[in-house]
Wavefront OBJ file of the C-alpha trace (Angstrom):
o trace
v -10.545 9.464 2.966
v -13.190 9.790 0.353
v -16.067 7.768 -0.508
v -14.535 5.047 -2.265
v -10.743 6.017 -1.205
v -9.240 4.568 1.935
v -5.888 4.928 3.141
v -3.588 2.523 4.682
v -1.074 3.786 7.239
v 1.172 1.442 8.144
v 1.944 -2.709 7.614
v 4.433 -4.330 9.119
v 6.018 -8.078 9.679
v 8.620 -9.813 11.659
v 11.321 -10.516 9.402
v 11.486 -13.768 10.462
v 8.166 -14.591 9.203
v 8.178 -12.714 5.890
v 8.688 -16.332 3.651
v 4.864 -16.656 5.022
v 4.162 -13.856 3.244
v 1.961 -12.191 6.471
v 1.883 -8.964 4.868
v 0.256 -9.991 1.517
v -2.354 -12.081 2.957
v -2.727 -8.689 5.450
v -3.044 -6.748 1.922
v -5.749 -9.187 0.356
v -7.809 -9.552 3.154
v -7.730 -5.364 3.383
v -9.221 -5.065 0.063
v -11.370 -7.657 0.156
v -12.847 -6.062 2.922
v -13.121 -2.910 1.305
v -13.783 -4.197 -2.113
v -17.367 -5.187 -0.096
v -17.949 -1.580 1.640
v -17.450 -0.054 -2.254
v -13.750 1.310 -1.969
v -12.321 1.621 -5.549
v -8.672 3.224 -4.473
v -6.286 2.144 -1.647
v -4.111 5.042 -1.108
v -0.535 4.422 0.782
v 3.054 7.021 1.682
v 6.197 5.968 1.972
v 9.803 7.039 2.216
v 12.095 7.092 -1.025
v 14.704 6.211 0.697
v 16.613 2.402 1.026
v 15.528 2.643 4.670
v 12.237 1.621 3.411
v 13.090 -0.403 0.485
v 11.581 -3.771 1.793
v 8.250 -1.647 2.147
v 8.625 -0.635 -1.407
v 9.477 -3.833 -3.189
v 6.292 -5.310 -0.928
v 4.492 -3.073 -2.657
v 5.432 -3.599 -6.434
v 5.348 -7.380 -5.356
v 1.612 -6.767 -5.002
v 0.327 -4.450 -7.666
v 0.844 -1.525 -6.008
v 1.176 1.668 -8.269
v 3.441 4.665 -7.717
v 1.380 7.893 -8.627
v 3.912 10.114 -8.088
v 6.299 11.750 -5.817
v 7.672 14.618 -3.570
v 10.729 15.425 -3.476
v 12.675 16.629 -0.227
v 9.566 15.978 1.747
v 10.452 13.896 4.759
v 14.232 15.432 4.352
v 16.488 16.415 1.363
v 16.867 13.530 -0.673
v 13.924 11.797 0.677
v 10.816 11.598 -1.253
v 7.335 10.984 -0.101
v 6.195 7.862 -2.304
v 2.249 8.255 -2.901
v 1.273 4.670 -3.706
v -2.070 3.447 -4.734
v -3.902 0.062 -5.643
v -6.994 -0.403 -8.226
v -9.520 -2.491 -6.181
v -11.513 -3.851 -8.015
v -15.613 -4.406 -7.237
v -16.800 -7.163 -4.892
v -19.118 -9.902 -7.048
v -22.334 -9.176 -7.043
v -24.506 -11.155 -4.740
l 1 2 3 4 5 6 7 8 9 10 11 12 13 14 15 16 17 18 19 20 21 22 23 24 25 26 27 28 29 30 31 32 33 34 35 36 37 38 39 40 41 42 43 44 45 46 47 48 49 50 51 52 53 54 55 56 57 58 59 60 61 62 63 64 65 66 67 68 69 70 71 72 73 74 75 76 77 78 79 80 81 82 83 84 85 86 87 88 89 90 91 92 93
């Protein structure tokens, strides 16, 4: 998005293997990764709504940030969510 913002679109997991925690190890690796290109700021969306609750308490489970919110924006009563999470700088080599 910018030079040291990227934005992730969608991540998703089988219910049946959520206990595994896919989609946090998904999230670490992600910032790692970007963490080592120089991203500072992982930008995400999501609905307000319970439809996407799971998605939501993912996200607090894992330091994500709500930095505000639209309201009606998908349809009345349904927020757009604008999520971020610091990353932090790789170690230096």
């Amino acid at each position: 998005m910018t030079r040291h913002t990227w934005d992730l679109y969608w991540i998703v997991s089988d219910p049946a293997v959520r206990a595994a925690r896919p989609g946090s190890a998904l999230l670490d690796a992600l910032v790692a990764l970007l963490a080592g290109r120089g991203g500072r700021i992982l930008r995400i969306e999501t609905s307000s709504t319970e439809v996407y609750g799971s998605a939501q308490r993912f996200y607090a489970r894992n330091n994500v940030i709500e930095a505000g919110r639209i309201p009606d924006f998908y349809a009345d009563g349904d927020a757009l969510l604008v999520l971020y999470k610091h990353i932090d700088p790789a170690p230096a080599a």
